[in-house]
N, C-alpha and C positions, 0 to 999 in steps of 0.2 A: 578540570574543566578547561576548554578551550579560550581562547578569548569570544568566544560567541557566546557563552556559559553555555554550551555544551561539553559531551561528556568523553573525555581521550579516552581512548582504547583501554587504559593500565586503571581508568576508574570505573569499568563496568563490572559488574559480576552476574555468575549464572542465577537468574530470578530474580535480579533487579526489575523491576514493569511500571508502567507511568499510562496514564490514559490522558483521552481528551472526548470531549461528547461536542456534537451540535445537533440543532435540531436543523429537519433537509426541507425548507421551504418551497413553497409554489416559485417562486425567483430562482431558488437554485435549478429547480428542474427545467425551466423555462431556459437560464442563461447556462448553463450545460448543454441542452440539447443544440444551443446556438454554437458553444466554441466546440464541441464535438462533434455536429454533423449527425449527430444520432437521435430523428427522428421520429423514432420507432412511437408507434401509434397510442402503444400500451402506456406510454409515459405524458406523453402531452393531451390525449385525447379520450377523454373519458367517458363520450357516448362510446365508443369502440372497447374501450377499457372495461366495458362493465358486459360485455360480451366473453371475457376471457374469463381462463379459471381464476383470475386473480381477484377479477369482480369488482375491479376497479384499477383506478390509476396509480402506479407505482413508480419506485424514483429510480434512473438508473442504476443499475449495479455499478459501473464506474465510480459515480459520484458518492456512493454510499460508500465503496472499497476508499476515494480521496481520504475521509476522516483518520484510518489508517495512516497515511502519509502525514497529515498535522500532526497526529500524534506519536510518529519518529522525528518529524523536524521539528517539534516544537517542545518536544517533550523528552522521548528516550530512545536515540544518546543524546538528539538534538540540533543544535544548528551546524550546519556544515557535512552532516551526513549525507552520501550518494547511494539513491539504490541502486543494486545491479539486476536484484530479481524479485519477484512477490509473485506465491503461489496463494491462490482464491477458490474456496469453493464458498457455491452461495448457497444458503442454506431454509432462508425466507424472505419475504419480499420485504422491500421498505416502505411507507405510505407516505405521501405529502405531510408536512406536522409532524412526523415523528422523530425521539431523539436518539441518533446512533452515538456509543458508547463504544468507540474503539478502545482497546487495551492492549500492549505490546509488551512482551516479556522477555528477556537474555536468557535464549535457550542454550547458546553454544558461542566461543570467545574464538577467534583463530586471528589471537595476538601476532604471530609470524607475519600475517598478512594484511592486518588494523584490518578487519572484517570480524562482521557479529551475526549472527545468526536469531531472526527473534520470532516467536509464536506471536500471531497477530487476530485478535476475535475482536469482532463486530456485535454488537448483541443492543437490544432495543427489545425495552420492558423486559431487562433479564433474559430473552428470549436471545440464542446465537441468530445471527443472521448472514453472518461469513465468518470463517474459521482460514487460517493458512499460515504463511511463515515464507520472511521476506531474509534477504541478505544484502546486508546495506558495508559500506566503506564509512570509518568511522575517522580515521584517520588521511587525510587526503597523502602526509607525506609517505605512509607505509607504502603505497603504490607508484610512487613518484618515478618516470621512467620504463613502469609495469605497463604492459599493455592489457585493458582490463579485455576478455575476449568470454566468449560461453565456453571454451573448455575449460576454464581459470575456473567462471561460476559455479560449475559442474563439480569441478575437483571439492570444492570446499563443500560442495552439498551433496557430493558423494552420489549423484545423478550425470548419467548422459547426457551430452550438449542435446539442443535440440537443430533440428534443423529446419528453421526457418528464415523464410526469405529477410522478413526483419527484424536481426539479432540485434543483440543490446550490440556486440562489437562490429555491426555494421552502423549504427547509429555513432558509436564513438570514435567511427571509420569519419563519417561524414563530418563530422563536429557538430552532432545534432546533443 
């Protein structure tokens, strides 16, 4: 354990997993849609919302994916973890009141580099709601001097960089 009690690199193992649940209230959707900019009609506005297939008002997928993130910083490996990627698919919707149930699992270790690889599902009343798999830095000093970049990400997840305008290594260009 780090001094954050989180978890070093050399204490993970493959299928180690830790969860966290919250339930997504009217406040979270409301103070999301403020610090995000993302208005979208389907979430705040429920006469419009029940015009959709959804048939009602739903919570962003962002803030439902967030639970995911508590439950690597907070949980497994823990404090002091950086992610570099998280792949998301969404699976079904979330409702106002409902409680997502993230679970995160050490799918793959890549000690050389203090990088973990972890299977990431969302699920509410048992039911998946987002499924994917993030690669975080578990280790700040393994990278120390490394410049973290998307070919680096890529290498470790065995994927082509992507090319877009804003890459994680334009963002740790900025010092964002």
């Amino acid at each position: 354990m780090n001094q954050l009690n989180g978890y070093d690199i050399e204490d993970l193992e493959i299928g180690m997993s830790a969860s966290f649940a919250k339930t997504i209230t009217e406040a979270d959707i409301v103070l999301f849609a403020g610090a995000s900019g993302d208005n979208n009609a389907v979430h705040i506005n429920e006469e419009f919302a029940q015009t959709t297939a959804f048939k009602g008002r739903i919570a962003h997928g962002m803030l439902t994916a967030s639970v995911i993130s508590a439950a690597i910083a907070g949980r497994l490996p823990g404090a002091g973890t950086i992610y570099l990627g998280q792949n998301l698919r969404f699976k079904a919707p979330v409702r106002p009141g409902e409680t997502v149930h993230a679970e995160v699992t050490v799918k793959e270790l890549h000690a050389d580099k203090g990088r973990v690889t972890l299977t990431t599902v969302c699920t509410v009343g048992g039911k998946i709601v987002i499924d994917g798999e993030t690669l975080s830095v578990v280790e700040a000093a393994a990278v120390l001097g490394e410049q973290i970049t998307d070919a680096a990400i890529a290498e470790v997840l065995d994927r082509p960089p992507r090319d877009i305008s804003s890459s994680m290594a334009d963002a740790v260009a900025a010092g964002l």
